[in-house]
Every structure is written in structure tokens, then in C-alpha cells.
Backbone as CSV, one residue per row, in Angstrom:
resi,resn,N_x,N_y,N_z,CA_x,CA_y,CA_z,C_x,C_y,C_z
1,UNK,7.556,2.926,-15.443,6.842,2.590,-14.231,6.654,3.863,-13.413
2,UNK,5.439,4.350,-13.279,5.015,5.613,-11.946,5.416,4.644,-10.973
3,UNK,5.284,5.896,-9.758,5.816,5.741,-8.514,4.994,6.497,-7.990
4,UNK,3.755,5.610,-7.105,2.777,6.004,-7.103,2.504,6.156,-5.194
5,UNK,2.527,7.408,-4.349,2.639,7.787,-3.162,1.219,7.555,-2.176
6,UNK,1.232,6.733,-1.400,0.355,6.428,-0.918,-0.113,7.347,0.477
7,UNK,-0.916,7.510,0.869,-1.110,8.349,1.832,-2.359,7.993,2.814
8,UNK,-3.078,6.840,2.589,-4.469,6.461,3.048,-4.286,4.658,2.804
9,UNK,-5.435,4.574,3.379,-5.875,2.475,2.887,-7.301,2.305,3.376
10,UNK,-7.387,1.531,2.875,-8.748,0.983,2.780,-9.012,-0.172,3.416
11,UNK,-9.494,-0.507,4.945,-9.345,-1.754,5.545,-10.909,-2.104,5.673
12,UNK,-10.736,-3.675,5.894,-12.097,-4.291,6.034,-11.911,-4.120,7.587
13,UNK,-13.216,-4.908,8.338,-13.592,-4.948,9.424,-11.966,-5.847,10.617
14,UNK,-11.442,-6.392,9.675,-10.870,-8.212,9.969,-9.417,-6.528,10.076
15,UNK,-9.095,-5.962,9.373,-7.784,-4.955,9.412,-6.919,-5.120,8.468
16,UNK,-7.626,-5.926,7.094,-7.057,-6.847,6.115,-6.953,-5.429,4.895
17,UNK,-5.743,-4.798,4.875,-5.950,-4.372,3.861,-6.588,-4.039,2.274
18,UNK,-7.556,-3.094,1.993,-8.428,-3.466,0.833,-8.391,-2.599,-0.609
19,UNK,-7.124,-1.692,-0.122,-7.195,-0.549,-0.865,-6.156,0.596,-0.632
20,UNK,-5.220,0.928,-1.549,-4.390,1.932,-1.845,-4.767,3.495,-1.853
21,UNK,-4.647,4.411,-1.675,-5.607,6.231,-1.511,-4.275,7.088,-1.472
22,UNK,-4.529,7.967,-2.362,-4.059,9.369,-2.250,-5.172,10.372,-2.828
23,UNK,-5.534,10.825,-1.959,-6.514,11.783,-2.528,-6.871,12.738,-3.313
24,UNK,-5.882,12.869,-4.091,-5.530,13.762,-5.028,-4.854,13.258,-6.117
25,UNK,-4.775,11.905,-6.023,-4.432,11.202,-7.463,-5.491,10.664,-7.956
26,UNK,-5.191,10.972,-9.723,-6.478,10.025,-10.562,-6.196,8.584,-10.700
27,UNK,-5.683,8.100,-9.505,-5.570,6.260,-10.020,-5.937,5.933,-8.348
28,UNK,-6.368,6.784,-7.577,-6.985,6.362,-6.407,-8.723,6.372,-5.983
29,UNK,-9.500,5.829,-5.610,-8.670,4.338,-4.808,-8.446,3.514,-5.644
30,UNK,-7.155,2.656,-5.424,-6.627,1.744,-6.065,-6.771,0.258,-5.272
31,UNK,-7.850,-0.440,-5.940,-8.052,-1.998,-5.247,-6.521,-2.571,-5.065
32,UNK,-7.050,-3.250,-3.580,-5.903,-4.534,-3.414,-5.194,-5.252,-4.855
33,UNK,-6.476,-5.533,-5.246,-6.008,-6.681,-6.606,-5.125,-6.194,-7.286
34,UNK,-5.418,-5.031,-7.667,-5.284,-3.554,-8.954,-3.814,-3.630,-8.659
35,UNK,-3.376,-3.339,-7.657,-2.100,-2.665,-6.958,-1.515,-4.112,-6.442
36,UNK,-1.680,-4.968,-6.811,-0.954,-6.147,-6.540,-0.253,-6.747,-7.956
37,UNK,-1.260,-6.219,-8.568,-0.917,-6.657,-9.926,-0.217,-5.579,-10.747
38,UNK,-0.323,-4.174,-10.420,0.501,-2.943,-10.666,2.048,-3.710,-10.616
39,UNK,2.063,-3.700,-9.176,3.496,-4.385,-8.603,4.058,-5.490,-9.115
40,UNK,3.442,-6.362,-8.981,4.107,-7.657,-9.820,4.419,-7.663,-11.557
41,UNK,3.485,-6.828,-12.350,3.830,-7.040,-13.510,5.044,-5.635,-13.469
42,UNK,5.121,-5.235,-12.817,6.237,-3.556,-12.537,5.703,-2.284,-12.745
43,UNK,4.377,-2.834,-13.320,3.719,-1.456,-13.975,3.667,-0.400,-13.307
44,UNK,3.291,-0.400,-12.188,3.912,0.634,-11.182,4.003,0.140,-9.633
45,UNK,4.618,0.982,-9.040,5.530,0.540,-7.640,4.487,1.628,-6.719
46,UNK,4.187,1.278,-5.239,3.545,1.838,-4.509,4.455,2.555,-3.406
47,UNK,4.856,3.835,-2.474,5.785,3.920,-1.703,4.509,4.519,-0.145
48,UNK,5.215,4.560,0.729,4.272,5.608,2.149,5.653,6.104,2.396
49,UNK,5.639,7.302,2.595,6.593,8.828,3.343,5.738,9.154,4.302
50,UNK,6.433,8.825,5.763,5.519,9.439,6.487,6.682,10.073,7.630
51,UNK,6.595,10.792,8.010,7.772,10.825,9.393,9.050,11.097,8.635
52,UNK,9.346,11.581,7.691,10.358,11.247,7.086,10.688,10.204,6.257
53,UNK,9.915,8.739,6.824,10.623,7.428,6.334,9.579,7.011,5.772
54,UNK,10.651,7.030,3.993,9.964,6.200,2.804,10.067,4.740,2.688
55,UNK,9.020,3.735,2.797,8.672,2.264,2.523,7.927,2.498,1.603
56,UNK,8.599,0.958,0.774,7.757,0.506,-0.576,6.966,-0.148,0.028
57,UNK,5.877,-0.608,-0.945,5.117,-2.036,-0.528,5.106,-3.182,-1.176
58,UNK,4.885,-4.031,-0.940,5.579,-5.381,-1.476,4.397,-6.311,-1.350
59,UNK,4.142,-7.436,-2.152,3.329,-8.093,-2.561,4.169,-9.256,-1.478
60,UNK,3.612,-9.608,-0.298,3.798,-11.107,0.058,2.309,-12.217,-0.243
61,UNK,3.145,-13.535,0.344,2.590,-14.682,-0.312,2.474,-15.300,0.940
62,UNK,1.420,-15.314,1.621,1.433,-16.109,2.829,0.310,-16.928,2.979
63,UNK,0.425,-18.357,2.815,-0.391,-19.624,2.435,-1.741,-19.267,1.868
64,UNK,-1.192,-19.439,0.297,-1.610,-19.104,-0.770,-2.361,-17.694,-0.949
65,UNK,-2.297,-16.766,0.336,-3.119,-15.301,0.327,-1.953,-13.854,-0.177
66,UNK,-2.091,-13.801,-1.456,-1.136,-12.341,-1.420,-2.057,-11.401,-0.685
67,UNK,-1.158,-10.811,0.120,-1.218,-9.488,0.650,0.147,-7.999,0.647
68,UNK,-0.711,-6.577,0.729,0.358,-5.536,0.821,1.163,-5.430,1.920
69,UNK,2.468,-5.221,2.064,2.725,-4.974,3.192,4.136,-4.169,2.972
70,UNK,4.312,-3.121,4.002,5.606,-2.346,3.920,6.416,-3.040,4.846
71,UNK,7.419,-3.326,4.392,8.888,-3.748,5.220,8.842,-3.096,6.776
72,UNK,9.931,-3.342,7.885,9.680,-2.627,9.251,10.983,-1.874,8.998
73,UNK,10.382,-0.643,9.629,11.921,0.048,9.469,12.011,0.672,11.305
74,UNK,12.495,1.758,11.035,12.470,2.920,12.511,11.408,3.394,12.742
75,UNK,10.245,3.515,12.213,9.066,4.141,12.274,7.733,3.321,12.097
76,UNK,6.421,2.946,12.930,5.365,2.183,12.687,4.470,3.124,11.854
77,UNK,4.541,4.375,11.511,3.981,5.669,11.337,3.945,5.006,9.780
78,UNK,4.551,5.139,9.267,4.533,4.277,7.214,4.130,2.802,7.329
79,UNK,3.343,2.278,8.667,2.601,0.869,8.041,1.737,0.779,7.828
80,UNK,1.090,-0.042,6.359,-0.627,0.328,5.987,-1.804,0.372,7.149
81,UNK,-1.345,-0.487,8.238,-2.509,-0.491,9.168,-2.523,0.594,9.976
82,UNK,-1.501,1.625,9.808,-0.963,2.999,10.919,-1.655,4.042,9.938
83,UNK,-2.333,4.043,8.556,-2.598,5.117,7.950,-3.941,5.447,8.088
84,UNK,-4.296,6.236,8.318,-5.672,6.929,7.848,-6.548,6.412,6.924
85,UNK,-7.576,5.970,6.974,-8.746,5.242,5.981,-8.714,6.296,5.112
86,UNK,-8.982,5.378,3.755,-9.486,6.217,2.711,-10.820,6.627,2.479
């Protein structure tokens, strides 16, 4: 399984996450779907380092809609909606 460093996202109008980015990797941009399904089958794991503080991202299930989302830690700086568009 890569361990694949995120650094960007891809949001619709709504702020709905649409897309994974590092700009300098050949597996970016990486669709929502793509990277949902990376994660769940294990094939590879997504992380944000920002500020120091590394979050994974995690596939939730919230009435019947998977979406990405990084855990809350000490820092809002590593949450997909805090990153820079891809």
C-alpha cells in the first residue's frame, strides 16, 4: 500500500469535496471515487502534513453518502476544506 501525501482538493461550489492533488505526483488529481475506493480496498492510504500535524483521511458513511474527511486534531490547517484548490 503507497502512502499517498496530499497537499490540495478539489471542491464543488456546495464545499463538497471532489478530489485529492499533489502536484507533483503521477496519481494526481485523484477523484473522490478513485480515493475512496484506494482506501477501502487498502490499496493505498491518503495523509495531509500541514503545520507539522499529520491526518489520514478516512472514508465516512453519512446517510448513505461516503465522503473524505480528516479526523480533528490541534490544527484546522490539515482539513480538506482548509487546503488550497487543486
Amino acid at each position: 500500500m503507497a502512502d499517498r501525501r496530499v497537499t490540495a482538493s478539489g471542491k464543488d461550489r456546495d464545499g463538497d469535496i471532489t478530489s485529492l492533488c499533489n502536484g507533483g505526483e503521477y496519481w494526481s488529481p485523484r477523484s473522490k471515487a478513485d480515493a475512496i475506493s484506494d482506501i477501502e480496498s487498502k490499496t493505498h492510504s491518503y495523509f495531509v502534513d500541514r503545520a507539522g500535524y499529520r491526518t489520514d483521511i478516512h472514508v465516512v458513511n453519512e446517510g448513505g453518502k461516503k465522503y473524505l474527511r480528516t479526523y480533528a486534531d490541534k490544527t484546522s490547517q490539515n482539513n480538506l476544506d482548509n487546503l488550497p484548490d487543486c
